[in-house]
C-alpha positions as CSV (number, residue, x, y, z in Angstrom):
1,X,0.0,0.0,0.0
2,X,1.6,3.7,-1.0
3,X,1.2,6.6,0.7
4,X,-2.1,7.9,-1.1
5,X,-3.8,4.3,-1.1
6,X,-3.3,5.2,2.9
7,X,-4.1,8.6,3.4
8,X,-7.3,7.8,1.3
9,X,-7.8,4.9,4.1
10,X,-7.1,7.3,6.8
11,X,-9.8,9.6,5.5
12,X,-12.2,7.5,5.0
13,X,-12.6,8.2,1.1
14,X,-11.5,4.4,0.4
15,X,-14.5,1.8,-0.6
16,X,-15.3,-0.1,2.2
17,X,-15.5,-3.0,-0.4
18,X,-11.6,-2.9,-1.0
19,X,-11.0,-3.3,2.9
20,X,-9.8,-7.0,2.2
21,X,-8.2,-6.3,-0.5
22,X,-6.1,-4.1,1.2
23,X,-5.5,-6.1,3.9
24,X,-3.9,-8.4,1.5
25,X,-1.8,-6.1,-0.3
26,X,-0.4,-4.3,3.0
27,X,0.5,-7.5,4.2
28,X,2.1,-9.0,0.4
29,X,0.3,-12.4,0.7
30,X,-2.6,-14.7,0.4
31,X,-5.9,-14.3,2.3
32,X,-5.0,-17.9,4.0
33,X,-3.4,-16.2,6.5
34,X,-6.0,-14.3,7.3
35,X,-8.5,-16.8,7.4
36,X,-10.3,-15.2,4.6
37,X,-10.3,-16.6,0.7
38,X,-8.5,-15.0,-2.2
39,X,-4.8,-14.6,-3.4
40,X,-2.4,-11.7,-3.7
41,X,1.1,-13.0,-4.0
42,X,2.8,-10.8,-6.7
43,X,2.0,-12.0,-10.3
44,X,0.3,-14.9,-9.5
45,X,-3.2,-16.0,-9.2
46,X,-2.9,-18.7,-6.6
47,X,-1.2,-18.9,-3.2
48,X,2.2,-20.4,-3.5
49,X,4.2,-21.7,-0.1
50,X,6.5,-19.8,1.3
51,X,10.2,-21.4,1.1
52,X,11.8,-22.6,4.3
53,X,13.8,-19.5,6.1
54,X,11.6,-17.1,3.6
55,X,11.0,-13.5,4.8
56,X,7.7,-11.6,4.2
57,X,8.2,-7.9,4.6
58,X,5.6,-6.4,6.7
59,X,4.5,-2.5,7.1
60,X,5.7,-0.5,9.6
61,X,4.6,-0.7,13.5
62,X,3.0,2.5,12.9
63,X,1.6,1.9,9.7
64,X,-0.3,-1.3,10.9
65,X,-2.0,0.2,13.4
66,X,-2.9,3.3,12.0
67,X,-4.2,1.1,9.0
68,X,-5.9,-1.1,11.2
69,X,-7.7,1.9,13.6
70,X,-8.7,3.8,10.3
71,X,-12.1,4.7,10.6
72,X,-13.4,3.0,7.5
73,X,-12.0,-0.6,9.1
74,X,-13.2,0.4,12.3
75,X,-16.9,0.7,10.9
76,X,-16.4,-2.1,9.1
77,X,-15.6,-4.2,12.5
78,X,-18.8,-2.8,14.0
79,X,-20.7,-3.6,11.2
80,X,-20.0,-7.4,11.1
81,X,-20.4,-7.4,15.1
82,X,-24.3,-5.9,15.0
83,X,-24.5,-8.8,12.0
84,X,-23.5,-11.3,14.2
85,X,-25.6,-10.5,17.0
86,X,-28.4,-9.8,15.0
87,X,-28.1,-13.7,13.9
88,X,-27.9,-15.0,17.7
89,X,-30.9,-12.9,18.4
90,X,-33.0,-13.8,15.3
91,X,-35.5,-16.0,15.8
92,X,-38.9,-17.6,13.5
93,X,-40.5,-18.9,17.1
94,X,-42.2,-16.6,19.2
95,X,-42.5,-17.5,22.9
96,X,-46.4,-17.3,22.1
97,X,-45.3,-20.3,19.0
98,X,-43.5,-22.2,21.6
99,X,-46.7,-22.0,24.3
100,X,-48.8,-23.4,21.8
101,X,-47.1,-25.8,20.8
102,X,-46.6,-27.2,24.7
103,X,-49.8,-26.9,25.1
104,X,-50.2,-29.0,21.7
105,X,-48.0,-31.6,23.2
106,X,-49.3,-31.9,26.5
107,X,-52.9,-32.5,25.1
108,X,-51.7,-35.5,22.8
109,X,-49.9,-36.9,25.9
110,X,-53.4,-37.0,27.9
111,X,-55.6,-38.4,25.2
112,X,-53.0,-40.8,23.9
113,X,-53.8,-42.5,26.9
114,X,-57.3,-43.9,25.4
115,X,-57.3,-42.5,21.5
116,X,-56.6,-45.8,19.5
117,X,-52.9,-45.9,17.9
118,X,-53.9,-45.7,14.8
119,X,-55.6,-42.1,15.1
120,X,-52.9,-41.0,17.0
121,X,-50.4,-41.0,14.4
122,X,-51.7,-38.4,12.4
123,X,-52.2,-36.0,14.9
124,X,-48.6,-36.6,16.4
125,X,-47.1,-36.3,12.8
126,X,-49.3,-33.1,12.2
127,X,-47.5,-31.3,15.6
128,X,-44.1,-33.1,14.6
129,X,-44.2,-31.4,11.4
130,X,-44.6,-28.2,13.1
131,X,-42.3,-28.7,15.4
132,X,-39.8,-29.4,12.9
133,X,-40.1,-26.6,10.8
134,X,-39.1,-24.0,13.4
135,X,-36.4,-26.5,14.6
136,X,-35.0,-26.5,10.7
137,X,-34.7,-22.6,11.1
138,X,-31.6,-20.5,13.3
139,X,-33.2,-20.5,16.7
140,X,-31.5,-19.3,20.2
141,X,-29.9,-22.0,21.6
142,X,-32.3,-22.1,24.3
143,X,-35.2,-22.5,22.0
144,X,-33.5,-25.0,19.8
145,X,-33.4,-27.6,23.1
146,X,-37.1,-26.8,23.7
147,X,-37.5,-27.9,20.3
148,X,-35.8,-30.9,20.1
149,X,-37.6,-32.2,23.6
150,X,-40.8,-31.6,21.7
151,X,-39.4,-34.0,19.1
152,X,-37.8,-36.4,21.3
153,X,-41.3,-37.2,23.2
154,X,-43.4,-36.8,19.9
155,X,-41.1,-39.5,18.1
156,X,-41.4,-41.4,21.4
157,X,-45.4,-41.7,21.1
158,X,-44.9,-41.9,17.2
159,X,-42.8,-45.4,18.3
160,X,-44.9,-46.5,20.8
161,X,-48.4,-46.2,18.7
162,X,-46.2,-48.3,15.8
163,X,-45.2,-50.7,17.8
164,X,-48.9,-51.2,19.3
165,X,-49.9,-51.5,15.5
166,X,-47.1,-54.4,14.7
167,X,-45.1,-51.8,12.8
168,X,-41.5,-53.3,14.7
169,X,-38.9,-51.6,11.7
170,X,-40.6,-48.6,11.5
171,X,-41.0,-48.7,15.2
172,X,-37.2,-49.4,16.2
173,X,-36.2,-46.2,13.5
174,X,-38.8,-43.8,15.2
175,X,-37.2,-44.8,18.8
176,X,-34.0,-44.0,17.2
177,X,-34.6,-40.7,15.9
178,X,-36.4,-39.8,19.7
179,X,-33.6,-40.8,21.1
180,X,-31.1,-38.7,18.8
181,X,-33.4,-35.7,19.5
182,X,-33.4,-36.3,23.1
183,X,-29.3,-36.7,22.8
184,X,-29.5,-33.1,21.2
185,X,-31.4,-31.6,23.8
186,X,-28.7,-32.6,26.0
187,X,-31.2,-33.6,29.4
188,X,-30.3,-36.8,31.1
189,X,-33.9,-37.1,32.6
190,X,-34.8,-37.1,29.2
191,X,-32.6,-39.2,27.4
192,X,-32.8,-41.8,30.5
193,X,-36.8,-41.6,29.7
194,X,-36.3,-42.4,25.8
195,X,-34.2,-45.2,26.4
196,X,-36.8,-47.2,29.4
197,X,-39.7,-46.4,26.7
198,X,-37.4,-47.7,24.0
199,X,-37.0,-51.3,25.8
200,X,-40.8,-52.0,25.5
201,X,-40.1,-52.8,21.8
202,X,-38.0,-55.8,22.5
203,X,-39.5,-56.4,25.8
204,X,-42.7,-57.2,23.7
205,X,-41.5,-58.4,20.6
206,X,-37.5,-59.4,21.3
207,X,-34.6,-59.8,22.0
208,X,-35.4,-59.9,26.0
209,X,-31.7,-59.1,26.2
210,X,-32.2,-55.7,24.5
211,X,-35.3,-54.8,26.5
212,X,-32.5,-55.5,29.7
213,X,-29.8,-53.6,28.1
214,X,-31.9,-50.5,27.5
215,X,-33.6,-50.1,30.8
216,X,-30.2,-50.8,32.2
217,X,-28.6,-47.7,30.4
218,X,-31.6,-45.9,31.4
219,X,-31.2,-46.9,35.5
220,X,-27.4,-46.0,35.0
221,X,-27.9,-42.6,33.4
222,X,-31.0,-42.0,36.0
223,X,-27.7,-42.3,38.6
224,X,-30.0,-43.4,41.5
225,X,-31.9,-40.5,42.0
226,X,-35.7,-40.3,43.1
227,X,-37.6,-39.8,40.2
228,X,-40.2,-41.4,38.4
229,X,-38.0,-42.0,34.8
230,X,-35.8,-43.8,37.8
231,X,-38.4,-46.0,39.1
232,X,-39.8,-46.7,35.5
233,X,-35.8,-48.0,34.6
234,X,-35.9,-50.4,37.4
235,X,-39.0,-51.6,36.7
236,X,-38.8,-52.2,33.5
237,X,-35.6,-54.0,34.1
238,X,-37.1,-56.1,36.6
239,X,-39.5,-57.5,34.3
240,X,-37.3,-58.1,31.8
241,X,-35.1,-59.9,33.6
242,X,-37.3,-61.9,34.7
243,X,-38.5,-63.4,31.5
244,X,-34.6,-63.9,31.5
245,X,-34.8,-66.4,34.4
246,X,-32.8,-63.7,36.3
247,X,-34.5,-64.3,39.8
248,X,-32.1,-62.5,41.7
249,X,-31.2,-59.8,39.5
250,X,-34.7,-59.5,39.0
251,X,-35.8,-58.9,43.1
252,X,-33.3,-56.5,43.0
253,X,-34.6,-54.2,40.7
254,X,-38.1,-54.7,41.8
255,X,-36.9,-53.7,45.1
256,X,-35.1,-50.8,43.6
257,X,-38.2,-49.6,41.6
258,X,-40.3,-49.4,44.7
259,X,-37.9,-47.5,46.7
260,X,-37.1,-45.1,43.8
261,X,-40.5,-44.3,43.1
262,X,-41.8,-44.0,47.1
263,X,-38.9,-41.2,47.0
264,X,-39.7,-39.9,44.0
265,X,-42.1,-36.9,44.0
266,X,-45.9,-37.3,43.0
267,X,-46.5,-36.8,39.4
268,X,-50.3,-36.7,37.0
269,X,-52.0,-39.9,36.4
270,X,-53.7,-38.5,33.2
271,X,-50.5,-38.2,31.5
272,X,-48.7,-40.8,28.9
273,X,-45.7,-39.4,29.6
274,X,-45.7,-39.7,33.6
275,X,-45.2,-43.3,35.7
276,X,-48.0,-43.0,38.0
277,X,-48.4,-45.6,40.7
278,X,-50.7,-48.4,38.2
279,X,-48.1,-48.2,35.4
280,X,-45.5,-49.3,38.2
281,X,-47.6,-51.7,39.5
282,X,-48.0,-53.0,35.8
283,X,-44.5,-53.7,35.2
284,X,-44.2,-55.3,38.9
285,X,-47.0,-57.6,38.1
286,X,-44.7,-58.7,35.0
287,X,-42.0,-59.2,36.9
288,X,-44.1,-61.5,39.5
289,X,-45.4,-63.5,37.1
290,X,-42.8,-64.4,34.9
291,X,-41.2,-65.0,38.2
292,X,-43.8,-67.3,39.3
293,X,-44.7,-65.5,42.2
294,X,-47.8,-66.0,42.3
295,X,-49.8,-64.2,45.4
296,X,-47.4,-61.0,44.8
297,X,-48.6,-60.9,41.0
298,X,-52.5,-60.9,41.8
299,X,-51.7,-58.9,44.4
300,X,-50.5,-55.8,42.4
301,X,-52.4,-57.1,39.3
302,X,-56.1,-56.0,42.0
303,X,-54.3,-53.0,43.4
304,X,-53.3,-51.6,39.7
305,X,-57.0,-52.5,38.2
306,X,-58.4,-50.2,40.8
307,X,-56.5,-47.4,39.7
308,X,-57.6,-47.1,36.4
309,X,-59.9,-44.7,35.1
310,X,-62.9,-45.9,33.3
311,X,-61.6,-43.9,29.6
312,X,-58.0,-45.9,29.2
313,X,-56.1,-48.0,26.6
314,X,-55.2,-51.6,26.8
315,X,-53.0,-51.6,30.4
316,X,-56.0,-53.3,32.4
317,X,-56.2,-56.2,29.5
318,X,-52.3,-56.9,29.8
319,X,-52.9,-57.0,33.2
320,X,-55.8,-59.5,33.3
321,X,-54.2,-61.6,30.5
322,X,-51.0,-61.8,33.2
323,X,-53.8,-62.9,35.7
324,X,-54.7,-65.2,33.5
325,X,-50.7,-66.7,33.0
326,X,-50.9,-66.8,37.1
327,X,-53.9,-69.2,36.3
328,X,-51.3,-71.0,34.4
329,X,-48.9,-71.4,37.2
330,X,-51.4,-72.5,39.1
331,X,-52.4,-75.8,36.6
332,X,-55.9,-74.2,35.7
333,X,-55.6,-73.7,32.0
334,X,-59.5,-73.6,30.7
335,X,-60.0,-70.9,33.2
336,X,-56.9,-69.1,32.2
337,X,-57.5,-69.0,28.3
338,X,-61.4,-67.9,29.1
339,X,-59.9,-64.8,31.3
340,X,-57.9,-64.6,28.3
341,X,-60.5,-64.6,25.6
342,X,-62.8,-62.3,27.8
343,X,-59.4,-59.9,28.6
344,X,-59.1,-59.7,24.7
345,X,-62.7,-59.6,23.5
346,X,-63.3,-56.5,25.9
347,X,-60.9,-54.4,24.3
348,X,-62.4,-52.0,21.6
349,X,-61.6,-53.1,18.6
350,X,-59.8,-50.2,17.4
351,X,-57.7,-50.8,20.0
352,X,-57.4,-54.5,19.8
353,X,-54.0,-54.1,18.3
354,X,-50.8,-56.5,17.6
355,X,-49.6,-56.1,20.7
356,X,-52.4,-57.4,22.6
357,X,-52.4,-59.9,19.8
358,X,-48.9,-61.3,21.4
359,X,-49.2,-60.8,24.5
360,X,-52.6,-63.3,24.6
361,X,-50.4,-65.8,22.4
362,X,-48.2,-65.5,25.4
363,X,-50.7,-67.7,27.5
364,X,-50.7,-70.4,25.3
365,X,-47.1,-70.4,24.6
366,X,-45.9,-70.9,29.0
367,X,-48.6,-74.0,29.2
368,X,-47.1,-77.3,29.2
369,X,-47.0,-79.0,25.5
370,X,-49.8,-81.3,26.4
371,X,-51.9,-78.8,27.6
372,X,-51.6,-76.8,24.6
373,X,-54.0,-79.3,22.7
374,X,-56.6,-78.7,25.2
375,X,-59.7,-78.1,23.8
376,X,-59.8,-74.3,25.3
377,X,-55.9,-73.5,24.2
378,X,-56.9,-74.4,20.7
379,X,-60.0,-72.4,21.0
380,X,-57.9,-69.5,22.2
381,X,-55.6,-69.8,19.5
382,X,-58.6,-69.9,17.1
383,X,-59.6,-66.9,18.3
384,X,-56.6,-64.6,17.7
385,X,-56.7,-66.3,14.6
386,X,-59.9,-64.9,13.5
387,X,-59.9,-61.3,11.5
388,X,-60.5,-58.4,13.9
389,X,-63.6,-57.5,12.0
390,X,-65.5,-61.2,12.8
391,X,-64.9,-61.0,16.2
């Protein structure tokens, strides 16, 4: 840079457009080196290295800093700063957006409880969509993990409503993208709670080993404390173990489960997103009857029943067609497949999903060989044979 290219800096007369090229040329090199893009080494059109030992020459002390305090540069500076902030401050959701759409979340979580699966998909793809639009835009960082809980419990209930319908690949991918939302969002409650509602996949439809593995990861990320996402680990744990022929690793996490959730503070019942008292008792009643404990399994089987509200989805069926597998422990197999029949029969038929659908083949599957040609096991299997419709 000459004298004049200066003193027109100095006075401000100088584009503010040439600022970089300047740079460049008062420095007699590439823009690499300023972490910026373009080339000004003389009579070339590229950067070239420098050689080993080379010397740059450099401006004056002086000269550099009267360069770089020249009010054009200056103004410049300031310029790109207010851009900056304007980007961390710019926003497409309104705290009024993101009001709505809890609210809009919170209302699918209470009537998922009783809406059938199959309706609830499109109204939990029709929020996800919204959701995801504002999440695809530059949000505060604050707003951006609001967002991505949103997602992480939508995809959740998207999961669960698949896997109630028999959809297992679809189901196992939606589970996956809930739990890389709830990952992004950075909460271990959270992510502990993805990963527990994740193991009722396989806990249903296999590997029992995954449905361990996950609830496992869930209990260690939960770190002991008192909360219900705590409780629900254990539990579903327990259960699972259980069906693995785990006694004593099983007791140990029903006893776990209990003590977690008796600490834990009080949450809503009317709520498919909380683990209120029944759904505990639920997933203890598993874990008693696969265990063969008999008188513990009706036990909480009566006590959960009783909790339920009349308006509900299939919990009280799984639990009587466990009552009915306790029948099985106990050698009286006609009266366990006709609780099981009546258990599945009672169940709306929009609700009457796959799920149920296994669980009642479940009864049949623990009896004895023989007993499996009994006239009311093949009756039973009959039954779930039959197309939902003719029932």
């Amino acid at each position: 840079m000459d004298e004049d290219q200066f003193a027109a800096w100095e006075k401000g007369r100088m584009p503010r457009g040439k600022t970089l090229d300047l740079l460049c040329r008062l420095y007699e090199t590439d823009t690499q080196g300023l972490g910026l893009a373009g080339s000004y080494h003389p009579n070339m059109s590229v950067p070239t290295p420098v050689a080993s030992g080379a010397t740059t020459s450099r401006p004056a002390a002086g000269t550099l800093a009267a360069f770089a305090t020249a009010e054009p540069v200056i103004e410049a500076v300031e310029t790109y700063r207010r851009a900056l902030d304007s980007t961390l401050a710019s926003t497409t959701a309104s705290a009024t957006q993101l009001e709505v759409l809890d609210e809009q979340v919170m209302d699918l979580r209470q009537v998922y409880i009783f809406a059938p699966p199959a309706e609830m998909l499109l109204r939990l793809l029709g929020t996800l969509e919204e959701v995801r639009l504002l999440s695809g835009e530059r949000q505060p960082a604050a707003v951006q993990v609001r967002l991505s809980e949103m997602i992480a419990v939508l995809a959740t209930l998207v999961a669960d409503a698949l896997m109630k319908l028999g959809r297992l690949d679809q189901a196992r991918m939606w589970y996956g993208t809930a739990r890389a939302a709830a990952d992004d969002a950075g909460g271990i409650e959270l992510r502990s709670r993805i990963r527990v509602q994740a193991a009722m996949l396989p806990y249903y439809y296999g590997p029992l080993e995954r449905a361990a593995s996950l609830a496992k990861d869930a209990r260690l990320l939960n770190r002991g404390r008192a909360t219900s996402t705590g409780a629900f680990a254990a539990a579903a744990e327990a259960r699972a173990l259980a069906r693995l022929g785990d006694v004593e690793g099983a007791r140990t996490a029903v006893r776990q489960a209990i003590e977690l959730f008796d600490h834990a503070p009080a949450g809503p019942a009317d709520d498919a997103w909380a683990f209120p008292r029944r759904r505990l008792l639920l997933y203890l009643s598993g874990a008693f009857t696969a265990l063969g404990e008999v008188r513990e399994a009706l036990r909480v089987q009566q006590e959960a029943l009783a909790l339920y509200p009349d308006r509900t989805g299939i919990d009280p069926a799984l639990l009587r067609l466990e009552e009915a597998m306790c029948l099985v422990h106990q050698r009286n197999p006609s009266e366990a497949c006709e609780l099981a029949s009546s258990a599945y029969l009672a169940v709306p038929e929009e609700l009457r999903t796959e799920i149920l659908g296994v669980r009642t083949k479940e009864v049949i599957r623990i009896m004895p060989a023989r007993v499996r040609e009994t006239r009311a096991a093949r009756q039973l299997g009959e039954l779930l044979a039959l197309p939902t419709g003719r029932m």
